[in-house]
C-alpha positions in Angstrom: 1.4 -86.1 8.1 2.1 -89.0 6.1 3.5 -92.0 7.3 7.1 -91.6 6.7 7.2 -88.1 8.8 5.1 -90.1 10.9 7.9 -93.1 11.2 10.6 -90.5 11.0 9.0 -88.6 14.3 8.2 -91.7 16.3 12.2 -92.9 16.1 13.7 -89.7 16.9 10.9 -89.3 19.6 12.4 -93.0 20.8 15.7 -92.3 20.2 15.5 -89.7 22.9 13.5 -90.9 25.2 16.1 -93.7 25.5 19.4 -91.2 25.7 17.6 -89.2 28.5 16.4 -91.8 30.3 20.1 -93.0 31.2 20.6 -89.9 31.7 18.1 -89.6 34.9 18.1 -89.7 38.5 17.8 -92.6 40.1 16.3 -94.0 43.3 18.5 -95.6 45.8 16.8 -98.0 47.4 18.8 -100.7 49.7 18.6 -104.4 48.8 15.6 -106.0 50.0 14.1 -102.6 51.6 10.9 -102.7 50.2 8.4 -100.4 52.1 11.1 -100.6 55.4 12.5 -96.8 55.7 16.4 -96.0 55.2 18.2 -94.8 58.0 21.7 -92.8 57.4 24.3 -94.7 59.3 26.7 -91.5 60.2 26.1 -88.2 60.1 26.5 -86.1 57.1 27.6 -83.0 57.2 26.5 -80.2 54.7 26.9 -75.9 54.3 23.4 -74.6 54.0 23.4 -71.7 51.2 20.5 -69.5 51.1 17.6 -72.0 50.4 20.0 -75.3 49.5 22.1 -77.8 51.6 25.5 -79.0 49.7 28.0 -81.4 50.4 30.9 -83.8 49.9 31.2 -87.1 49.7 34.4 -86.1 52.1 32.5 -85.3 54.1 33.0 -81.5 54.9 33.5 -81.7 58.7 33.5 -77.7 59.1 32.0 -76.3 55.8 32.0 -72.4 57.3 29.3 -71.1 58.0 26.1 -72.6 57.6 27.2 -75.3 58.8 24.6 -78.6 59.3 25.1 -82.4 60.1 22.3 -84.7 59.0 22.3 -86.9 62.2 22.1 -90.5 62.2 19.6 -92.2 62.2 17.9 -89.5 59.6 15.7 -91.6 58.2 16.0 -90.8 54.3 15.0 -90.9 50.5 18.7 -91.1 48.2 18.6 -89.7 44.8 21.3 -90.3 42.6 23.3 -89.5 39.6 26.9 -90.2 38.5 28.6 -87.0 40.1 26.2 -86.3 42.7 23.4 -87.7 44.7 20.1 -85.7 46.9 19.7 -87.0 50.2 15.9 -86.0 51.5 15.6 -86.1 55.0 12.0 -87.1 55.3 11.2 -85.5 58.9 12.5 -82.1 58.0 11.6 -82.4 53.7 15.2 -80.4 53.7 17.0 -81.5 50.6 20.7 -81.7 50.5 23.3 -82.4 47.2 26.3 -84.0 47.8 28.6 -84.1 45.3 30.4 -87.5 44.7 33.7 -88.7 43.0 34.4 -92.4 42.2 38.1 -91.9 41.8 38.7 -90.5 45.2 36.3 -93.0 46.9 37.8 -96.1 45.0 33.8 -97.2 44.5 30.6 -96.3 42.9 27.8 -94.1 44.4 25.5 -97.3 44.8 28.4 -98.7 46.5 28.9 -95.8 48.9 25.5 -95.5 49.7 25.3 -99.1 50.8 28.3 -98.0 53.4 25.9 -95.2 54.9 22.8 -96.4 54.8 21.0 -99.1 56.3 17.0 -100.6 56.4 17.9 -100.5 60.6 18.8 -97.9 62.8 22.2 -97.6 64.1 22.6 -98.8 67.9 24.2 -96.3 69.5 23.7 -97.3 73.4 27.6 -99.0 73.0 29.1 -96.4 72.7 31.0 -94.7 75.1 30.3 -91.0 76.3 32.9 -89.3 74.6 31.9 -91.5 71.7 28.1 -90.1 71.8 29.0 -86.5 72.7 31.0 -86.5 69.4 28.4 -88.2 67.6 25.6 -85.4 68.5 28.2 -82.7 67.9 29.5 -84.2 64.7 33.0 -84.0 66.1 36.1 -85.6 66.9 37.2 -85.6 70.5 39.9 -86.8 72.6 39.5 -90.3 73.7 36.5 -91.4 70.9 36.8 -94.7 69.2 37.4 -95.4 65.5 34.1 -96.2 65.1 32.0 -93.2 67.4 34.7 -90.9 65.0 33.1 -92.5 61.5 29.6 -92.1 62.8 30.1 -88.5 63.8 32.0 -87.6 60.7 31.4 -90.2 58.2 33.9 -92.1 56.0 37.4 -90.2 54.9 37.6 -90.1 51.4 40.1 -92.6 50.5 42.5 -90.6 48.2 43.8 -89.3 51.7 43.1 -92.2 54.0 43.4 -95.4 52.3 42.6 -97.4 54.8 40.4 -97.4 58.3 43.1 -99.6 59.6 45.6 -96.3 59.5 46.1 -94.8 62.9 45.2 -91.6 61.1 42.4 -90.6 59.3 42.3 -87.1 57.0 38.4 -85.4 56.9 38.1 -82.0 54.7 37.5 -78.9 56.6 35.4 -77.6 53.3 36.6 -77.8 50.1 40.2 -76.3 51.0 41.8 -77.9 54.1 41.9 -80.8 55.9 41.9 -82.2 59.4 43.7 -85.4 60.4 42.6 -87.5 63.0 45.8 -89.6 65.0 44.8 -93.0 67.2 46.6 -94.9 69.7 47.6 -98.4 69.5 44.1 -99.3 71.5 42.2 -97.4 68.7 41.0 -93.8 70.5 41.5 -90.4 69.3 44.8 -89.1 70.2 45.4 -86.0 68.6 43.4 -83.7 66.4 45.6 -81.7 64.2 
């Protein structure tokens, strides 16, 4: 080969080797972790389908069958991409791909995955009963807090609750149908509709 092929073959070698790099998955890895592991801080709640776990950044509170929550506290590995990203539970090795949208979120995935993750585990001893019954079910009940209802079913995807500060909060069934959420003036679940 002479050296102009040769030229010719090293920059269009280059030339994609820099388009699909951008094009990757990258590591999420919270500021300042280092080696320390990364703890979810709310469940996640995914639809196992044959061998595969998938999810919604909403959050799917009652995907159907096959339903699974990721508890907190997982400790895990985060993958991402624009449209999606793989959490890895590292106890279990079970992969699961949740599928993200910016617009709906009003932030980024990195930003996102600052909001449920953590380098510490999440204290759950404050909590109240009702709040830590929900919490290991992954489900709202009567009487939780604000806060025991976003650990057991994560964050509401903003396009439907703009707000945490709303004495209602909407959660996706699956990827039809929703569930809102009422609170009382002192913050506790009120309703469940």
């Amino acid at each position: 080969m002479n050296s102009k092929n040769m030229f010719l073959l090293v920059l269009v070698v280059s030339v994609f080797c820099f388009l699909f790099t951008g094009c990757g998955t990258t590591r999420y890895m919270a500021e300042g972790n280092g080696s320390k592991p990364l703890y979810l801080k709310n469940n996640i709640h995914v639809q196992q389908r044959v061998d595969e776990y998938r999810g919604s950044y909403a959050n799917w509170t009652e995907p159907s069958s096959g339903h699974v929550v990721i508890p907190v506290n997982t400790i895990v590995e985060i993958d991402y991409k624009r449209s999606y990203f793989v959490i890895t539970d590292k106890d279990k090795g079970r992969k699961a791909e949740i599928e993200y949208d910016e617009s709906n979120m009003g932030m980024n995935t990195e930003q996102y995955l600052k909001l449920i993750t953590s380098t510490t585990p999440v204290a759950l001893d404050h909590f109240s009963d009702i709040d830590r019954k929900g919490i290991t079910d992954g489900k709202a009940y009567i009487g939780m807090s604000k806060d025991g209802v976003r650990v057991a079913l994560g964050y509401p995807a903003r396009h439907r609750t703009a707000s945490l500060e709303s004495n209602t909060w909407v959660y996706w069934r699956g990827r039809f149908g929703t569930r809102a959420i009422d609170f009382d003036s002192a913050g506790k679940v009120s309703g469940i509709k």
